[in-house]
N, C-alpha and C positions, 0 to 999 in steps of 0.2 A: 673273521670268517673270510677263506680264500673264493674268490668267485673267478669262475672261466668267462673268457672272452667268448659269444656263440661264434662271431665270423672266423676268430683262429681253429676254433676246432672245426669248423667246414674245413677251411684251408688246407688242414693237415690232411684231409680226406679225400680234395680234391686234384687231377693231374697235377700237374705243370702248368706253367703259361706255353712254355713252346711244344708240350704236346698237345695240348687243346688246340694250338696254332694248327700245329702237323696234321691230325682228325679233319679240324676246318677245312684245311686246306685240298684234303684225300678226298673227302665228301667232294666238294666243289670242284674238285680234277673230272669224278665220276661223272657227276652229272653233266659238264660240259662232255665228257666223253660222249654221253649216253647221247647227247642231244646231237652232236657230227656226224656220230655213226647212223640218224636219221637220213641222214642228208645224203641226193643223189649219189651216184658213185664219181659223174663228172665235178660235182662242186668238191670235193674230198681232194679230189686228184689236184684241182685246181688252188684248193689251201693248201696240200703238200709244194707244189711247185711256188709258192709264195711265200711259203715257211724256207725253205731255201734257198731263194733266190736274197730274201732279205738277211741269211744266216753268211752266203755268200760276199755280201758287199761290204763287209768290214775289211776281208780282206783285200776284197778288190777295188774297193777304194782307199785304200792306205796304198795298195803297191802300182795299181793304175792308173789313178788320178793322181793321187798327192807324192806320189815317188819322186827322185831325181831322174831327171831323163836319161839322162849319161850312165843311170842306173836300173835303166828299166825294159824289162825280162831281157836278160844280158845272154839265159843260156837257150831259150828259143831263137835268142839273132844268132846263135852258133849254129843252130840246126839248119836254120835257115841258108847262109850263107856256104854250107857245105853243101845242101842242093844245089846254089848258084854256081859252085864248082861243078860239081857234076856237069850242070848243062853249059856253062864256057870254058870248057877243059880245063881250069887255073886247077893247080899242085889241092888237094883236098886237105893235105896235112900242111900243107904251108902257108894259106889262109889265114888270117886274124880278123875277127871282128874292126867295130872303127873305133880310136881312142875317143876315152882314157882307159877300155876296158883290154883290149890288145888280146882277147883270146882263144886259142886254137881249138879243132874237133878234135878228140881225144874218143870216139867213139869207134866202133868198125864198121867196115865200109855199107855194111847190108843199110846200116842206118844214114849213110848219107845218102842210097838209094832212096829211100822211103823219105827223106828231106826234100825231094826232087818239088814235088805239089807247093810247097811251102814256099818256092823261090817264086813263082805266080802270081802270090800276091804281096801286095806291099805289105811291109814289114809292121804298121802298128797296127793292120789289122787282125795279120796272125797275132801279134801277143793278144788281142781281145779275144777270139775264135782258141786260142789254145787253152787260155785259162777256161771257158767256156767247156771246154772237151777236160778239163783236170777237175770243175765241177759235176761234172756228168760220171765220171770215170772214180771219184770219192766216193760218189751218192751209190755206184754199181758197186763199188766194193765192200758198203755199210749193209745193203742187199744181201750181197751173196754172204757173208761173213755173218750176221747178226738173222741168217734165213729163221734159227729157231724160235727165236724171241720174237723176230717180227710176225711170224704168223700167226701165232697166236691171238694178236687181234682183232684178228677177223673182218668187217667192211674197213677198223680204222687203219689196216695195214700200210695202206701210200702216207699218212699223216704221221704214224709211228716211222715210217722209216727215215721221214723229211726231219721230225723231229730227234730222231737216235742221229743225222746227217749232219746236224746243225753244229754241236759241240768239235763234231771231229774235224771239220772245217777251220776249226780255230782251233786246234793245235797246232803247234810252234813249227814240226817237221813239212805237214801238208801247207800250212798259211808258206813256210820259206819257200814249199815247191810254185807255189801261186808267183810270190814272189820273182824267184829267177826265170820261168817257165820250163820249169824240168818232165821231165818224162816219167817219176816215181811212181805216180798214181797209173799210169797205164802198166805198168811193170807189174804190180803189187794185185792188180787185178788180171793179168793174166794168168798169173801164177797161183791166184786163188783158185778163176775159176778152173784153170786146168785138174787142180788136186780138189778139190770140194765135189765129197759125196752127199746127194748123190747127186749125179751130173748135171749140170745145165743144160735146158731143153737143146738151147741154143748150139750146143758141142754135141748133140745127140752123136753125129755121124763123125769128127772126129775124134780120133785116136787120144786118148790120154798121152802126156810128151809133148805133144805137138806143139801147144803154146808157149810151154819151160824152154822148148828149143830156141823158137822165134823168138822168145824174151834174151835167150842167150846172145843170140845172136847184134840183138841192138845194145844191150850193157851183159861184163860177164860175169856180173855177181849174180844171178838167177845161175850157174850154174852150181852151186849151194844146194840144190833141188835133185839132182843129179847125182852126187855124192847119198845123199839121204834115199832116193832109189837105191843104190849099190850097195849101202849098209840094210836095208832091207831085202835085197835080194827082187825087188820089182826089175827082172833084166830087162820084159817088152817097154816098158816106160823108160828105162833111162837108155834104150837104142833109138826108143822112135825120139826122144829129144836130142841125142847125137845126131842122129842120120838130119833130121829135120834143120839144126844150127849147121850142120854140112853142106847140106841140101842149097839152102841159102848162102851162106858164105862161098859156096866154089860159082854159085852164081853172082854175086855180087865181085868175086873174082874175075868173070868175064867179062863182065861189065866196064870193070874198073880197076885192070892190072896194075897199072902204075901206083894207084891209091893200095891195093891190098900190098904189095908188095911193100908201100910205105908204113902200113900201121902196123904187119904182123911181123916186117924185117925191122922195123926202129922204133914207130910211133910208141908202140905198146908196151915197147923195154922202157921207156919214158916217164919215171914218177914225176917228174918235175913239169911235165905238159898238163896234170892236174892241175897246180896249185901248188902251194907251203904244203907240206904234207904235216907239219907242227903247227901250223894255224888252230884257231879256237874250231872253227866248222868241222874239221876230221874228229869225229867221235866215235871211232872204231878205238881197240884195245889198242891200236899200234899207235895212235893219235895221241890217246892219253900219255901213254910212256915216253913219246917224245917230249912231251911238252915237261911232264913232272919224274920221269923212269931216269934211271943211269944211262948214258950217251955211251953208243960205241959198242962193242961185240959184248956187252954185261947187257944193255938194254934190247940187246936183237935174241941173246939168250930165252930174256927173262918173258920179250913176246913170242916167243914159242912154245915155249913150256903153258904160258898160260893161253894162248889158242891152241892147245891141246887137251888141257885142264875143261875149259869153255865151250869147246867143241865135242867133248866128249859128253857133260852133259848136254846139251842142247839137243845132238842127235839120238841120245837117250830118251832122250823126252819126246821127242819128234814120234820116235821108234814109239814111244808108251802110246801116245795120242794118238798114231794110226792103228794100232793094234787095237784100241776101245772103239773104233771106227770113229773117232771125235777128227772131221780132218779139217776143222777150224783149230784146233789149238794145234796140228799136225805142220798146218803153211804157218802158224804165228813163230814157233820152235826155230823152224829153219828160216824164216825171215829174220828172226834176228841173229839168225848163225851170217847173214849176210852180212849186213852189218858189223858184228864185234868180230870178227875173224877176218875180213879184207883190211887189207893196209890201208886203205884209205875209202870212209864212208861219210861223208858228209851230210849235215842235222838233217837236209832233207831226206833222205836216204831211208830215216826213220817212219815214213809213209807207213810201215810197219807195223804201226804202234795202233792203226785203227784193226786192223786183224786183232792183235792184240786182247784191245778189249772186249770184243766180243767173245772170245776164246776166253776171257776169265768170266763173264756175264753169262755162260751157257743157253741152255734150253729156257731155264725161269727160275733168275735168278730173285724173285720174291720168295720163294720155297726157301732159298737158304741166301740170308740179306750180307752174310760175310762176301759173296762175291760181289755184292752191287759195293760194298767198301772197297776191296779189292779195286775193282774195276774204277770204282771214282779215283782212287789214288794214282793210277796208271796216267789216266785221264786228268785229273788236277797235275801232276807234277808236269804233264807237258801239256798244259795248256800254258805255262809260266816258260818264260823266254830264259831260263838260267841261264846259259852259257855267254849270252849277250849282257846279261847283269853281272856277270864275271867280272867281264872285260871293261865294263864302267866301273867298278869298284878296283881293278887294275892298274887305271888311269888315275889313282889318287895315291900316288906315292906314300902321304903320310898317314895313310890306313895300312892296317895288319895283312898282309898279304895271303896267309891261310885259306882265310872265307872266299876270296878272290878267285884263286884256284879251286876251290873246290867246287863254286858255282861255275867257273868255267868250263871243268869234266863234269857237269853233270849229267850229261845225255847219258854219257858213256856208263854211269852210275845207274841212273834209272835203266837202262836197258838191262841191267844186270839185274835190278831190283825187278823187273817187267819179267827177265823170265825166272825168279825165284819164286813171282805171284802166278805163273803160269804152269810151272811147277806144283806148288802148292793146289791147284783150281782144278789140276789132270787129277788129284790124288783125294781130292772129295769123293765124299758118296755118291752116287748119282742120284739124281731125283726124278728122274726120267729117263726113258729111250734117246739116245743123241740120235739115232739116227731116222727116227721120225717126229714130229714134233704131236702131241695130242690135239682133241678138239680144243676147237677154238669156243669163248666163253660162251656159253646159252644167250648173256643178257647183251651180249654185242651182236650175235649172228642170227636171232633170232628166231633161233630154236634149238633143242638138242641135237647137237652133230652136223648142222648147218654147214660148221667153216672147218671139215675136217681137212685135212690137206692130203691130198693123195698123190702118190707119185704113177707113172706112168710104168707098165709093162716091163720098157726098156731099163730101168732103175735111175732114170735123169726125173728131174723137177720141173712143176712147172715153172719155178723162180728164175 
C-alpha cells in the first residue's frame, strides 16, 4: 500500500521560499511606509537628507578621505587654477596644474570666467564644497527626471526621491565624477531641466535654450541638443541657445582676448590637450575603435559610418519621445547621442545614465514590471566598474586577452545596450498620461485625491 507524505503534499501547494520571502518582505515595506508617511513633514525631509547623505559617503570617502593626494579631485584644481589665471593675468591655456598630474584647461573661456569664485578659496576646500554641489545637483537631476514616479507618493515623496538618489550615487559614471570633480552632474541637469515638460517653476520666466546654450558654452557636447532642435524644426529653441552660447562667449571674449583667441585659434584644434584619446576612459564609439577598430583612414571610415548609423537612430528616437510628449526619455536619447557620437567621452561623461533610467521606469512602472527589469539592468551593469576590471585582467599577460577587452569597452557597450532599452520602453503601451502623473495613493495622502499633483496656469510644475 502506497502512502503520501501529508507535509510534501502541502509543499507542492505551497509558494516558494523566495516568494513567501518577497510577500514578507512587500508586507513589511508597506507598513514601514505607512507608519513614515505619519510622521511630520519636517522629520521626512530630515530622513530623506540622511538617506543621502549616508548613500553619499561611500563615495566620498573612498575619493576624499582615502584617495591619493597627488590624486585628488585633479579636474576641479583645473577649474580652479584657470580662475587664478583669470585674476593674475598668466596665459589660461598655458597653465598646468602642479605635478605629477601636469594638466591643462581644455574648456572655453566663458568657463574660466565662472572659475574666477573658486580661486578665493583654498583649494581642498573647494573639492569638499564641489562634491557637495555634485550631490546636490544628482539628487536635482533624480527629481526632475523620475518627477512621475516620485510623485506618486504622496507625503513619502522627499524619502522616495532620497531613496530612488541613493543607487544613482554609486554608479560608476557619477561616483568617477565625485571622484575627479567634474562638472557632469551640472551639465546633465541643465539640460534636463531646460527640455523637461512641463517646466520647472523655477525656469517659469526663462526662455527654453537658454540653459542648452550656457551648457554649451562651458563644455560643447550639450550642443547635441541643438542639432535635435533643428531636426525637429523647434527654430525659437535652438536660436535662443545660439544667441544665448554667443551672448556669453563674445563676452567672455572681452574679457579675455588673449585666452579666446587661445582656445578657439589652437586650444580647441587640440585632441591631445584632452588626454590618450585610446585610453580605457574614452567610451565614445571613436574610443572603442581606437583601442580594438582598424588604425588609420579604415578606422576613421568605419567611425563615420557608424556615428551615422548611431545617430540616426538616437535622434529618431529623441524625435519619437518628444512627439508622445515623453521629454524624459526625449533628453535621455540625445544625452547619449553626447556621448557615443563625440570623439572623445570620458566614463564620467556618462552622468547620462541617471536620466536614463528613469526614462525606462516611466510614470509606474509596477503597472508593467518588464521596465523595473529594464531599468535594474541599466542600473546593475553600471553600478559594476567594467572598464577598470578590464584593465586588471589586462595586466595578467597569461590570461586570454578577449574577456580583457571586452570588459574594458564595456561602457561603450551598455550605452548602446541603454539605448536599445530605451528604445524598446518609448515603444510600450502606455499605462498612463506621461504628461500628468495621477492621484497619489488614498492610503499614503490620506484621502481620495489628496496628493493630486497639479500643474500651474503657465504649464510649469511645481517640482
Amino acid at each position: 500500500m502506497t502512502t503520501t507524505t501529508p507535509t510534501a503534499a502541502v509543499s507542492d501547494e505551497q509558494p516558494g521560499v523566495m516568494v513567501r520571502l518577497g510577500r514578507r518582505v512587500a508586507r513589511r515595506s508597506r507598513t514601514v511606509a505607512h507608519r513614515v508617511a505619519g510622521w511630520p513633514r519636517a522629520a521626512r525631509v530630515a530622513l530623506a537628507v540622511v538617506v543621502v547623505l549616508l548613500a553619499a559617503a561611500l563615495p566620498v570617502l573612498r575619493y576624499l578621505v582615502f584617495w591619493p593626494l597627488d590624486q585628488w579631485q585633479v579636474d576641479v584644481e583645473v577649474y580652479r587654477e584657470a580662475g587664478v589665471s583669470v585674476l593674475t593675468g598668466r596665459p589660461v591655456y598655458q597653465a598646468m596644474t602642479e605635478a605629477p598630474q601636469l594638466l591643462p584647461f581644455t574648456y572655453p573661456p566663458f568657463a574660466a570666467v565662472l572659475a574666477v569664485p573658486l580661486a578665493f578659496l583654498p583649494f581642498g576646500l573647494v573639492g569638499w564644497l564641489w562634491t557637495a554641489a555634485q550631490v546636490l545637483a544628482t539628487t536635482a537631476v533624480v527629481w526632475y527626471a523620475g518627477w512621475r514616479l516620485i510623485h506618486r507618493t504622496g507625503p513619502l515623496v522627499p524619502v522616495t526621491l532620497a531613496l530612488l538618489t541613493a543607487p544613482m550615487l554609486w554608479l560608476h559614471p557619477v561616483s568617477d565624477g565625485i571622484r575627479f570633480g567634474q562638472v557632469n552632474a551640472f551639465m546633465v541637469l541643465a539640460c534636463l531641466m531646460d527640455l523637461r515638460r512641463p517646466r520647472p517653476r523655477l525656469l517659469t520666466r526663462v526662455p527654453p535654450g537658454v540653459l542648452v546654450g550656457l551648457a554649451m558654452s562651458i563644455k560643447l557636447t550639450p550642443g547635441v541638443f541643438v542639432v535635435h532642435y533643428l531636426l525637429n524644426r523647434r527654430w525659437k529653441e535652438a536660436a535662443t541657445a545660439v544667441l544665448t552660447a554667443g551672448a556669453v562667449t563674445v563676452g567672455a571674449w572681452m574679457l579675455l582676448p588673449e585666452a579666446s583667441f587661445a582656445f578657439w585659434g589652437g586650444a580647441l584644434q587640440d585632441p591631445a590637450r584632452l588626454g590618450p584619446n585610446a585610453g580605457t576612459s574614452n567610451q565614445s564609439i571613436r574610443g572603442f575603435l581606437l583601442r580594438v577598430g582598424p588604425p588609420g583612414l579604415a578606422g576613421t571610415v568605419l567611425w563615420l559610418v557608424l556615428v551615422a548609423v548611431v545617430g540616426t537612430i538616437g535622434y529618431a528616437l529623441a524625435r519619437r519621445a518628444y512627439r508622445a510628449g515623453d521629454s524624459v526619455s526625449e533628453v535621455a536619447a540625445v544625452g547619449l547621442m553626447a556621448v557615443l557620437l563625440s570623439p572623445v567621452a570620458w566614463i564620467h561623461h556618462l552622468h547620462w545614465m541617471v536620466v536614463v533610467v528613469f526614462a525606462i521606469l516611466g510614470a509606474d512602472p509596477w503597472r508593467d514590471r518588464r521596465r523595473l527589469v529594464a531599468a535594474g539592468v541599466v542600473t546593475g551593469f553600471f553600478l559594476c566598474r567594467l572598464p577598470w576590471w578590464g584593465i586588471t585582467w589586462l595586466s595578467h599577460p597569461q590570461w586570454p586577452q578577449l574577456p580583457g577587452r571586452m570588459l574594458q569597452n564595456a561602457d561603450t557597450v551598455g550605452s548602446l545596450i541603454a539605448l536599445a532599452l530605451l528604445w524598446w520602453a518609448l515603444h510600450r503601451p502606455p499605462v498612463t498620461d506621461v504628461s500628468r502623473p495621477p492621484r497619489r495613493s488614498a492610503a499614503l495622502s490620506g484621502g481620495p485625491g489628496a496628493g493630486t499633483h497639479r500643474h500651474r496656469p503657465d504649464g510649469s510644475s511645481p517640482a
